[in-house]
C-alpha positions as CSV (number, residue, x, y, z in Angstrom):
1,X,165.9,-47.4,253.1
2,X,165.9,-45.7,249.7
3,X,163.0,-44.3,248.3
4,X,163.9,-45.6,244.8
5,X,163.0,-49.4,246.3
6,X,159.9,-48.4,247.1
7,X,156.7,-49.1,244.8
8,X,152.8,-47.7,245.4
9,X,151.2,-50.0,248.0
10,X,154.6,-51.2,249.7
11,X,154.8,-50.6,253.4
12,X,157.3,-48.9,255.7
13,X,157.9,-47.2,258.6
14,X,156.4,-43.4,258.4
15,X,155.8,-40.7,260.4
16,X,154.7,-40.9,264.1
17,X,156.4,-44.5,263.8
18,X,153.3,-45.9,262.4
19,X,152.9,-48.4,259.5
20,X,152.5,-46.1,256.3
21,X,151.5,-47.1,252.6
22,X,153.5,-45.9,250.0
23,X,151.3,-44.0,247.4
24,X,150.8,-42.0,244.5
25,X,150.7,-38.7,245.9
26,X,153.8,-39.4,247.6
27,X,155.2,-40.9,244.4
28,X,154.2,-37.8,242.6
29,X,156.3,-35.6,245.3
30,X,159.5,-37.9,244.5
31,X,159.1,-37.4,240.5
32,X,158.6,-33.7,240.5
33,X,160.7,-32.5,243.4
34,X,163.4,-34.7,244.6
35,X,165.0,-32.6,246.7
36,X,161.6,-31.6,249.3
37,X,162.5,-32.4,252.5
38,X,159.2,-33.3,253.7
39,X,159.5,-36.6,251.8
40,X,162.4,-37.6,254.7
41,X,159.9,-36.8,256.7
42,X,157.2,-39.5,255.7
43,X,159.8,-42.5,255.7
44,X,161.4,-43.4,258.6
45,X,162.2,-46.8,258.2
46,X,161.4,-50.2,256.7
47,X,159.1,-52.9,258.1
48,X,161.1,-56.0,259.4
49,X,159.7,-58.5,258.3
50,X,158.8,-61.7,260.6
51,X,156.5,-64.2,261.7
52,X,153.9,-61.2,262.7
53,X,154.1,-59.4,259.6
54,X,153.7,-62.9,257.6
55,X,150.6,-63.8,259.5
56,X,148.3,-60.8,258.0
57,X,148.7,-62.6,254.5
58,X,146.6,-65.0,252.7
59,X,149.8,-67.7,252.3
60,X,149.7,-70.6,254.4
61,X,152.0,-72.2,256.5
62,X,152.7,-75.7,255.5
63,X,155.4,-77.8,255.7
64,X,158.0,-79.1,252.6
65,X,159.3,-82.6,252.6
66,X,162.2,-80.9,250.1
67,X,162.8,-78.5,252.6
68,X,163.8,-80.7,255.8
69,X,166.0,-78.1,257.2
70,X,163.3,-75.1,256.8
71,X,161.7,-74.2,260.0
72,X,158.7,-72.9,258.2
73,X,157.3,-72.4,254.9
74,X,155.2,-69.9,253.7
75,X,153.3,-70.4,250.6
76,X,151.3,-68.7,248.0
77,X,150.5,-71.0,245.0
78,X,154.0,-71.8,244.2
79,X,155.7,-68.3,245.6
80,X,157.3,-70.1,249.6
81,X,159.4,-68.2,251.6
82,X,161.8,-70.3,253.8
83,X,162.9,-69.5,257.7
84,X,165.7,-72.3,258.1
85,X,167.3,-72.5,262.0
86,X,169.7,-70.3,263.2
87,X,169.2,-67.8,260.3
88,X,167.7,-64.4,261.0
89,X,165.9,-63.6,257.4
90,X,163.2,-65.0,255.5
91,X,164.6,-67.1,251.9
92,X,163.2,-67.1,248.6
93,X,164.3,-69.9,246.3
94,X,162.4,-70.7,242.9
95,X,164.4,-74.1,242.6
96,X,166.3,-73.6,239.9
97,X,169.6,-71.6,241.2
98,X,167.7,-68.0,241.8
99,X,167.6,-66.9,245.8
100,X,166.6,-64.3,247.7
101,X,167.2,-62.9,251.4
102,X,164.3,-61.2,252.5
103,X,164.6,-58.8,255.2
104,X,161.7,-56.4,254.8
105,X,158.6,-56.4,253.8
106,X,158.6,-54.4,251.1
107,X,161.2,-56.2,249.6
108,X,159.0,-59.5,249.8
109,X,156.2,-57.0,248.3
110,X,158.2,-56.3,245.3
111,X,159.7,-60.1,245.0
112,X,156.1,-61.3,244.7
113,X,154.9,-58.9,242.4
114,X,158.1,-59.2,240.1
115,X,157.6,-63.3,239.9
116,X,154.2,-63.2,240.3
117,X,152.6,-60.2,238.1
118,X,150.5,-59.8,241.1
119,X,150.2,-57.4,244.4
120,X,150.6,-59.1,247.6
121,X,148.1,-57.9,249.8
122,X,148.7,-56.8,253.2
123,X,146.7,-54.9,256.0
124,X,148.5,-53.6,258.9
């Protein structure tokens, strides 16, 4: 995981293998001193992101008569992510020739916020 993907309020993988939120004081750490090595310290990895992880949001599962093939659809207003069979990632698609595979959840953090203008909020 690079620490450039990472924005404040995206989650990952920190320290003690627990869920940690990326913040400003950490942020502040990257822009002044880039090389400390406590900052390899806090990230360990990203959050995968599944069913689970999907569930602590305010979308809603619905089903897409456009979307025969999609296992599920999760929806926000008009932000759905896609889980077809037999794929292992989530699947952003706005319809008109943009896609997305999702793998982690910061990366569907940042998604949303970039189409949306808005933070998606999630407590783990």
């Amino acid at each position: 995981m690079k620490i450039q993907e990472l924005r404040i309020g995206n989650w990952f993988i920190g320290y003690s293998n627990k869920p940690f939120q990326w913040d400003l004081e950490y942020s502040k750490l990257l822009t002044l001193e880039r090389n400390r090595p406590d900052i390899d310290e806090v990230i360990k990895s990203p959050i995968p992101l599944t069913e689970d992880v999907l569930s602590e949001f305010t979308m809603k599962w619905v089903t897409d008569p456009q979307e025969p093939n999609a296992l599920m659809v999760f929806k926000n207003g008009e932000f759905e992510v896609l889980k077809f069979k037999d794929e292992d990632n989530f699947f952003y698609s706005s319809g008109r020739g943009f896609h997305a595979d999702i793998i982690y959840l910061h990366q569907l953090q940042n998604l949303y916020f970039d189409l949306t203008g808005e933070e998606l909020e999630v407590e783990l």
